[in-house]
C-alpha positions as CSV (number, residue, x, y, z in Angstrom):
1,X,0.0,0.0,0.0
2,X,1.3,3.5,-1.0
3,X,1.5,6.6,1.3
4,X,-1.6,8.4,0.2
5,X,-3.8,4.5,0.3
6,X,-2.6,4.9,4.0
7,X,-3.1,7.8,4.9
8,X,-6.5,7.3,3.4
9,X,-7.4,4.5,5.0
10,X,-6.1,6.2,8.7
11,X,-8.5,9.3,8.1
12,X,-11.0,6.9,7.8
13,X,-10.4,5.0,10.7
14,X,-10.2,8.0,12.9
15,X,-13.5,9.1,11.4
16,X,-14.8,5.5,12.6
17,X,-12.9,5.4,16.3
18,X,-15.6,7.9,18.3
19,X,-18.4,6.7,16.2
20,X,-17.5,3.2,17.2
21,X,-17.6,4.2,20.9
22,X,-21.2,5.2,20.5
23,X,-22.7,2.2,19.4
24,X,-21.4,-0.8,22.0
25,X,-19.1,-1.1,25.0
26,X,-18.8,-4.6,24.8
27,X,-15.5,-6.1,24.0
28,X,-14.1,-7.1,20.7
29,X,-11.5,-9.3,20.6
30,X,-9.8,-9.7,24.4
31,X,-6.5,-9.7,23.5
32,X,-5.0,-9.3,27.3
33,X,-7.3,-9.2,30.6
34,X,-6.0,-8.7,34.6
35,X,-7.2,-8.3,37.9
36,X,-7.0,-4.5,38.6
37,X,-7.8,-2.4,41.3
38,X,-8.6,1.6,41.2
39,X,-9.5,3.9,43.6
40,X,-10.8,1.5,45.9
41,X,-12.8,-0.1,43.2
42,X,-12.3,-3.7,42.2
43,X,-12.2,-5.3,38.5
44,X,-10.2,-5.5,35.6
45,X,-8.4,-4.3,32.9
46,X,-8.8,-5.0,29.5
47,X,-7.1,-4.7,26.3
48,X,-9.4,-5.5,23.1
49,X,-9.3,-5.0,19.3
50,X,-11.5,-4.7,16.8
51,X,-10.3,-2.1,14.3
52,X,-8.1,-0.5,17.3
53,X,-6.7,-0.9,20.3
54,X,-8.7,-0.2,23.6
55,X,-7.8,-1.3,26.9
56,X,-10.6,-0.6,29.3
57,X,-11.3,-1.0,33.2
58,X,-14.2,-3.0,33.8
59,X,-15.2,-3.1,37.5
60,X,-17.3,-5.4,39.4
61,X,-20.5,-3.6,38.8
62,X,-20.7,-4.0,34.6
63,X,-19.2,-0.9,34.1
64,X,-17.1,-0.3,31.2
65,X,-14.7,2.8,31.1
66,X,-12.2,3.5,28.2
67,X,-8.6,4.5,29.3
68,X,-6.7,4.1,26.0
69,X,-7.2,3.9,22.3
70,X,-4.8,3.6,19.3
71,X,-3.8,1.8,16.1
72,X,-0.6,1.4,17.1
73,X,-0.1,-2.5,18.6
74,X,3.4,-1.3,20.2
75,X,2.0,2.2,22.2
76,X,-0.8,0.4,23.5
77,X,1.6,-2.1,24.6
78,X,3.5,0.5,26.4
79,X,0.3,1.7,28.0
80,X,-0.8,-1.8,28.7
81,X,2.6,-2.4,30.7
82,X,2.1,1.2,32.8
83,X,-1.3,0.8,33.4
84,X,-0.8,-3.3,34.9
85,X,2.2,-2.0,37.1
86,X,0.2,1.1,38.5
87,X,-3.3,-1.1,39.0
88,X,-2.9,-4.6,38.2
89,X,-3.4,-7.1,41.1
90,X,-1.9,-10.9,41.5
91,X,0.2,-9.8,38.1
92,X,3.8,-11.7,39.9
């Protein structure tokens, strides 16, 4: 694929990532999933795909609550790994 075909087909997905956000919460593909605690509040963290990247903290209750989106497999890997050392529980 040439430049412009990608840079074409990125517009287009960041046209489709907020509109995407509106119609579900539930998962895509779970790619990662841990044990996470924040602010008191126990649940888990969650790192789906569909046509991004999400990871998401999903607490005992059924809430669902976006922390991170991107194309990019390797910065929400990065963000994956800060977010399990600042939250994640059981994670030796």
């Amino acid at each position: 694929m040439d430049g412009e075909k990608a840079m074409a087909v990125l517009a287009i997905i960041q046209q489709l990532i907020p509109e995407a956000k509106k119609i579900s919460k539930i998962h895509g593909f779970v790619h990662k999933r841990v044990e996470a605690k924040i602010n008191g509040i126990q649940g888990f963290l969650v790192w789906d795909f569909v046509i991004y990247n999400e990871i998401t903290f999903d607490d005992v209750d059924g809430n669902i609550m976006s922390f991170f989106t991107s194309i990019s497999d390797d910065e929400t890997e990065a963000e994956w790994n800060r977010l399990v050392k600042k939250y994640g529980v059981n994670t030796d």
